[in-house]
C-alpha positions in Angstrom: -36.2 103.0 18.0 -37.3 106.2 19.2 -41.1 107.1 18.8 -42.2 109.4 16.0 -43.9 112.6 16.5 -47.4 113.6 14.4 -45.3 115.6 12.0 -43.0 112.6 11.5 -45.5 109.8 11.2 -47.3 112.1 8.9 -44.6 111.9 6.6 -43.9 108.3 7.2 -47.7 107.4 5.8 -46.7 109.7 2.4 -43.7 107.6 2.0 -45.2 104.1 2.0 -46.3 104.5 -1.6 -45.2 105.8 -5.0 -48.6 107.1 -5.1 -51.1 109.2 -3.2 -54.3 108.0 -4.5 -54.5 104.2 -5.6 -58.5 103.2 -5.6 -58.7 99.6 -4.3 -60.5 98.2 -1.3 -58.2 94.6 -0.8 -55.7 96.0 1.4 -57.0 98.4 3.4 -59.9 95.3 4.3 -57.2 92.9 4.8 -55.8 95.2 7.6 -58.8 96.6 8.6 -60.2 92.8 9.3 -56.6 92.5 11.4 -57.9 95.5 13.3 -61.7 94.4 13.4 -62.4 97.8 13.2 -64.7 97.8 10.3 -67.8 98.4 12.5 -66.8 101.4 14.7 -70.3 102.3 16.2 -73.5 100.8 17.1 -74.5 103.3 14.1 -72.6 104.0 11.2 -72.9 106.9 8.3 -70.9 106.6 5.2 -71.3 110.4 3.4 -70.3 110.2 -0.4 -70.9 113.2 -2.9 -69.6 115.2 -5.0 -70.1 118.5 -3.0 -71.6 119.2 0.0 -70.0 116.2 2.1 -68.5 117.9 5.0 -71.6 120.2 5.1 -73.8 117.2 5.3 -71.5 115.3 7.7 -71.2 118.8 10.2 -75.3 119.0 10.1 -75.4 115.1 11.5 -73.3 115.3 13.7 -74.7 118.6 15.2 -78.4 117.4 15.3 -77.5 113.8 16.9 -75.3 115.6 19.6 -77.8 117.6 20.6 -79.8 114.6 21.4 -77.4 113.6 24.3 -75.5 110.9 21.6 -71.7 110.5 21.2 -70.6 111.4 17.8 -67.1 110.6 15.8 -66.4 112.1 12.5 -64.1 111.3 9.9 -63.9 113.3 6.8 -61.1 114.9 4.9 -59.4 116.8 3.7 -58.6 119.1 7.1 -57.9 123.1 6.5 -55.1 123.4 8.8 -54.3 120.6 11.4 -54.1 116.7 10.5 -56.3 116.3 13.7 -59.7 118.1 12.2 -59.7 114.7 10.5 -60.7 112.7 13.5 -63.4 114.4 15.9 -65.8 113.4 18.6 -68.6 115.5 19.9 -66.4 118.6 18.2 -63.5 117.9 20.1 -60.6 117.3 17.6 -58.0 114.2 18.3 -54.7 114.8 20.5 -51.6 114.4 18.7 -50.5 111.7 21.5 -54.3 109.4 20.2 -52.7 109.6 16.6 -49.6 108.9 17.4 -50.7 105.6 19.1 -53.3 104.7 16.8 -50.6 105.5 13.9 -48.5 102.6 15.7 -51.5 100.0 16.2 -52.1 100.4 12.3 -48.5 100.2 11.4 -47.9 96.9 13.6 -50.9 95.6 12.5 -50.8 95.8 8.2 -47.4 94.1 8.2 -46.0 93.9 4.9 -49.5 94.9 3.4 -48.8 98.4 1.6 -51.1 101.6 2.2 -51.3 105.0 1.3 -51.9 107.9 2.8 -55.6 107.8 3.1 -56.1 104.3 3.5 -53.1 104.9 6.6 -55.4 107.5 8.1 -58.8 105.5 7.5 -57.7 102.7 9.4 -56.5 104.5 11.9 -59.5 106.8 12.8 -61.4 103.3 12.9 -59.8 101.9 15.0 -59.3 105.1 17.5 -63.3 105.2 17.1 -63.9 101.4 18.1 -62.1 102.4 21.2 -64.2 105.5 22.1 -67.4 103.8 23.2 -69.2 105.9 20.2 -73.0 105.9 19.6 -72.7 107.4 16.0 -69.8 107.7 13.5 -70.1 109.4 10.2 -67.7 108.4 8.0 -66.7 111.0 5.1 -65.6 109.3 1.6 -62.2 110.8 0.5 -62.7 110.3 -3.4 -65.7 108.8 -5.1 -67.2 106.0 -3.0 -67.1 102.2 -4.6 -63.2 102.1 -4.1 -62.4 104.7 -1.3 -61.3 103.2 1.6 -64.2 104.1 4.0 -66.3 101.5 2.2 -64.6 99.3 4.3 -67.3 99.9 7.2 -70.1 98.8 8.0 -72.8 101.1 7.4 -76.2 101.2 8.7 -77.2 103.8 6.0 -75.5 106.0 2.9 -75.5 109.3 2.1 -74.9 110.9 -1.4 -75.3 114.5 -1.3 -74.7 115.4 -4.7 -73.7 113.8 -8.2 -71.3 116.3 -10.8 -68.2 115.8 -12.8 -64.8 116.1 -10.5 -62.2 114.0 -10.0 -62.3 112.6 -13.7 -59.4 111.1 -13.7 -60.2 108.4 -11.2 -64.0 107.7 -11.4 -64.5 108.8 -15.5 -65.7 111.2 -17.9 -69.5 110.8 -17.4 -71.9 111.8 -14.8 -73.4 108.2 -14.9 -70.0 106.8 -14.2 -69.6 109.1 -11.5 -72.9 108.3 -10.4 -71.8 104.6 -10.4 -68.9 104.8 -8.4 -70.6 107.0 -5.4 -73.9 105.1 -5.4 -71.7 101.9 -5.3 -71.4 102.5 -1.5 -75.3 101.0 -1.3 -75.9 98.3 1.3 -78.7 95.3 0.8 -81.9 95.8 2.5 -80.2 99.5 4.2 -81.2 103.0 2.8 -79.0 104.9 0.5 -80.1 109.0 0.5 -79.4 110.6 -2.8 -79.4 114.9 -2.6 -79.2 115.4 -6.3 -82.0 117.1 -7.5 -82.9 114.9 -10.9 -79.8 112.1 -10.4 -79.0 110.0 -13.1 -80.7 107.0 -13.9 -77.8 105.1 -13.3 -77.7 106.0 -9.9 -81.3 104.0 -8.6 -79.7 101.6 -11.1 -76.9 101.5 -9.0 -78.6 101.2 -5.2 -81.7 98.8 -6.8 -78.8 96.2 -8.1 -77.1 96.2 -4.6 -80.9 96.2 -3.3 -80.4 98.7 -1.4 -83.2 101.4 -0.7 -83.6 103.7 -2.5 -84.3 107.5 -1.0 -84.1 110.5 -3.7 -84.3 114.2 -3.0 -87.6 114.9 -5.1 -89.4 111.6 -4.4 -88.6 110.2 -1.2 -87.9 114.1 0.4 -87.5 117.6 -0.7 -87.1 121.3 -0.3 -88.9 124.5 -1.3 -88.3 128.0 -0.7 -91.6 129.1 1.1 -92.1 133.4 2.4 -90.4 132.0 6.3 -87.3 129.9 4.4 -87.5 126.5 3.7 -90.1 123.9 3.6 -88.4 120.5 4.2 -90.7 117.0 3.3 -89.2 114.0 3.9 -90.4 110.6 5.2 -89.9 109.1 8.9 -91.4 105.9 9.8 -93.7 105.9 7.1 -95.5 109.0 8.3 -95.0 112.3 5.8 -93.4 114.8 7.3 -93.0 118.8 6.6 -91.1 121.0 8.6 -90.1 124.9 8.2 -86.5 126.0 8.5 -85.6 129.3 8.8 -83.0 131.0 6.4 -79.9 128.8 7.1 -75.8 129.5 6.4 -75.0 126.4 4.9 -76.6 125.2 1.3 -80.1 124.2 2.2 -80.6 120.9 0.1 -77.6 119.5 2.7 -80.1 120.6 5.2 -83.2 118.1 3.7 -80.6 115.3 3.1 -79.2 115.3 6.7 -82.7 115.5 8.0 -84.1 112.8 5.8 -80.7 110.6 6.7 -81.7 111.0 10.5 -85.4 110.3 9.4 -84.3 106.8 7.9 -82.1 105.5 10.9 -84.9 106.8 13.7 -82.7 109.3 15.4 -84.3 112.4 13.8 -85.0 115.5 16.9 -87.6 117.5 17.2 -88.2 120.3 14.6 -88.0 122.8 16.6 -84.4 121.7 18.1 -83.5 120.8 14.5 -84.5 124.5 13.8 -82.4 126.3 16.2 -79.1 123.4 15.5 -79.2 124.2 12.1 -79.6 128.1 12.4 -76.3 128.2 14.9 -74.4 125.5 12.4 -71.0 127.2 10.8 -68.5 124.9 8.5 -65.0 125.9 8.6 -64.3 127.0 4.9 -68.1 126.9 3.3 -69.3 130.5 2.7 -66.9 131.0 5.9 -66.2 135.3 6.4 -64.0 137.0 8.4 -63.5 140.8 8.7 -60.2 142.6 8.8 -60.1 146.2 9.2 -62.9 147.7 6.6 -62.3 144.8 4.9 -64.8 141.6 4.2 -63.6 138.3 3.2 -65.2 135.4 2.1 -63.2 131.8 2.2 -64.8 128.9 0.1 -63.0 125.4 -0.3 -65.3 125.3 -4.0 -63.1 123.5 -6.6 -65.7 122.1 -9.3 -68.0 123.7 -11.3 -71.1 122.5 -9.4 -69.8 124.1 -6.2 -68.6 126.8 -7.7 -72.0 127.8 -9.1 -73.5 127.2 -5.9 -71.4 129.5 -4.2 -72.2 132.0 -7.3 -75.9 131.7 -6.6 -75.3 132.5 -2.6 -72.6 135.2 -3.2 -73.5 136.7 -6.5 -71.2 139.4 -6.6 -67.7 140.7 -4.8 -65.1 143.3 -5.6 -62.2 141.3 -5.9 -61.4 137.5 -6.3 -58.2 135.5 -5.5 -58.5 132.3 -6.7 -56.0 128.9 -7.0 -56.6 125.3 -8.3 -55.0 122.3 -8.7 -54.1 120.7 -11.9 -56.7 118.5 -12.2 -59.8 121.2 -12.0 -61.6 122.6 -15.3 -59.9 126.4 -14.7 -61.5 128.1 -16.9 -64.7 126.7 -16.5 -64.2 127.6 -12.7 -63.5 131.2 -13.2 -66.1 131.9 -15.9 -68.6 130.6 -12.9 -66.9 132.9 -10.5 -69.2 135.4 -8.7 -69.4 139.0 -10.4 -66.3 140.9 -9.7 -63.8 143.8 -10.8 -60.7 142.6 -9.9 -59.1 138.9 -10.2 -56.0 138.0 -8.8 -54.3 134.6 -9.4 -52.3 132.4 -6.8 -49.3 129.9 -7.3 -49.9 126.8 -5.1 -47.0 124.4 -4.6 -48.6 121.3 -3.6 -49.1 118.4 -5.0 -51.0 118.6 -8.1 -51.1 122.6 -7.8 -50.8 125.1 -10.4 -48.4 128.3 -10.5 -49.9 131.9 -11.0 -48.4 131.4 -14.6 -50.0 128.1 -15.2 -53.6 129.3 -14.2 -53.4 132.4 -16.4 -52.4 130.2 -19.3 -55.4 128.4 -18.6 -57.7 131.5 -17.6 -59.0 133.3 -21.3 -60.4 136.2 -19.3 -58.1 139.3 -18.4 -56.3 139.0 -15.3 -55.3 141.8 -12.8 -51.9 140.4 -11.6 -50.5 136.9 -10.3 -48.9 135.8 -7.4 -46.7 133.1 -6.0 -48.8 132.5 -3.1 -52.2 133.1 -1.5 -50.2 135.0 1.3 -48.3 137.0 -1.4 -52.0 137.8 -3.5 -54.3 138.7 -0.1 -51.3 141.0 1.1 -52.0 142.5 -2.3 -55.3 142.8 -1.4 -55.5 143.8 2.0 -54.2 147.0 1.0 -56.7 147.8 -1.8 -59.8 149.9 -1.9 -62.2 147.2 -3.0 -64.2 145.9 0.7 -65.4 142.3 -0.4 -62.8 139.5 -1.0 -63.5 135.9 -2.1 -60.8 133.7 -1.8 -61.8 130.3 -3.6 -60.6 127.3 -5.3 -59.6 124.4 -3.4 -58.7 123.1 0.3 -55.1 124.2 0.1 -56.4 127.9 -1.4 -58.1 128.6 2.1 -55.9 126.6 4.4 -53.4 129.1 2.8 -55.8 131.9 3.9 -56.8 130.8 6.8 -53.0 131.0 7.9 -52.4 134.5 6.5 -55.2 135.4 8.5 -54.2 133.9 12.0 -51.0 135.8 11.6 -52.9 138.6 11.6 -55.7 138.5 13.7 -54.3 136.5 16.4 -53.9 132.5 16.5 -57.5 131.0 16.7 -58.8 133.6 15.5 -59.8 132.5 12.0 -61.1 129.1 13.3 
């Protein structure tokens, strides 16, 4: 039989099952068990939360690499290649590595069925086990309690943030979402919760799996102060407090990263956690790009507490081009949108998205026009008066931009 290509295996793994997402942890443990991959490095992160995952994840990763460590990361989903999945050090997996791990997973599940994500999970486990790894942060897909990267052994959890998404599979309630991610808590190991005021159900949640318990606001926390930031957190048992300058990514990530570090004893010193965190970028948060006179502004936000985060940092833009999937709260998205004079709809067809004329049935303010694609709407824009462009509402939205870009400015040149 001839060996698959990326593109092919890629396929293969949607094939396997009727479904993309089916919550369960029984087979991808039995395969993983096969594998004995569930402990991929000497220490292990598991990063859960509602938003602010793959900020949180980037952040750790930066400040333990710049201690001389070698870091994997696994999060999801990527922007443009299947590879930004499965990193070490910043350097992103060959197609030839996930090719072969691909064929070491399929051999080794047998007739056990897998989807997608659970495919991919095993795989970058087992392609970290190999790498001789100091540190591997593992990024839940959806929830926590049920995701298939709560198969790993984890020295510590992180959950950045606790709001309504993804109702469908983890419920209608903030307290039953706050189950399901805070579910991820190990006995005697520290959970570190970044909501600001969590449910009760949450400590409820960590104190029943006796896990220990670390909450933005008790354990650690940050204040603006006149320089930027004034970061508490505990290390050791000694109180800490360090100042971080004005930072580009949303500055509660940066206390929860830090206070993460602070409870596994790999935290660096505060001023190379300064300068790290001042040079940190994340590939679709708050990312711009300029073309011509023109400003734009790419966010992956795609629920309502994202959303009015990225409000709060970018409070107003001229024009807007916004997409969402099926699933997302629409009009509750757009009425949270940043100030602007001119919105412009997107089709998106993937699965689960929502035509032009599906959003602006769902959209009860006045729209400016509607296109089939995100391509179709920012070649619209590009060739308006307005400066300042926000393209916003999910992965695929700025994966799509991202590539209209490129084509434009040269390949790599949007990364």
């Amino acid at each position: 039989m001839a060996e698959r290509s990326l593109p092919e295996w890629l396929q293969y793994m949607e094939s396997l099952t009727a479904t993309e997402i089916d919550l369960g942890l029984e087979r991808v443990a039995a395969v993983a068990d096969v594998m004995a991959c569930r402990r991929p490095a000497p220490l292990t992160l598991i990063v859960a939360g509602t938003n602010g995952k793959g900020t949180t994840s980037a952040l750790l990763s930066a400040l333990l690499q710049v201690q001389g460590l070698k870091v994997g990361v696994y999060s999801s989903p990527h922007l443009q290649r299947y590879n930004e999945r499965v990193q070490i050090n910043g350097e992103q997996i060959t197609d030839a590595e996930l090719v072969a791990s691909f064929e070491r997973v399929e051999q080794a599940r047998g007739d056990t069925g897998l989807t997608y994500f659970e495919f991919g999970t095993l795989s970058a486990l087992e392609f970290f086990a190999r790498q001789s790894l100091d540190v591997c942060i593992l990024e839940v897909g959806l929830g926590g309690r049920l995701d298939a990267v709560n198969v790993a052994d984890a020295d510590a959890c992180v959950v950045t943030s606790i709001g309504l998404d993804h109702q469908a599979w983890l419920g209608n309630s903030v307290d039953d979402i706050a189950y399901e991610k805070c579910a991820i808590a190990r006995s005697g190991r520290p959970l570190i919760c970044g909501q600001p005021q969590p449910p009760e159900r949450a400590r409820a949640t960590v104190n029943a799996r006796q896990g220990v318990w670390l909450a933005r606001g008790e354990a650690f926390d940050i204040v603006a102060s006149e320089q930027g930031y004034q970061v508490s957190f505990s290390s050791a048992g000694e109180e800490m407090s360090w100042s971080i300058p004005q930072v580009n990514v949303p500055y509660h990530n940066v206390a929860t990263a830090l206070q993460a570090l602070a409870a596994v004893q790999r935290l660096p010193s505060e001023a190379v956690a300064r300068q790290v965190i001042a040079e940190l970028r994340v590939p679709g948060r708050l990312q711009q790009l300029a073309l011509g006179q023109q400003q734009w502004f790419l966010d992956v936000a795609h629920n309502p507490q994202a959303m009015a985060h990225l409000a709060q940092v970018l409070p107003q833009v001229d024009g807007v081009i916004f997409s969402a999937l099926e699933d997302k709260p629409v009009a509750d998205l757009v009425a949270l949108l940043p100030q602007h004079q001119q919105l412009l709809l997107a089709g998106l067809d993937v699965w689960r998205g929502l035509s032009a004329e599906q959003l602006a049935e769902r959209v009860p303010q006045p729209v400016d026009a509607c296109f089939n694609s995100v391509a179709e709407a920012m070649q619209f824009a590009a060739q308006q008066p307005h400066r300042r462009w926000l393209v916003a509402g999910s992965f695929y939205t700025v994966e799509q931009a991202l590539n209209w870009m490129e084509e434009r400015l040269g390949h790599g040149a949007a990364s």
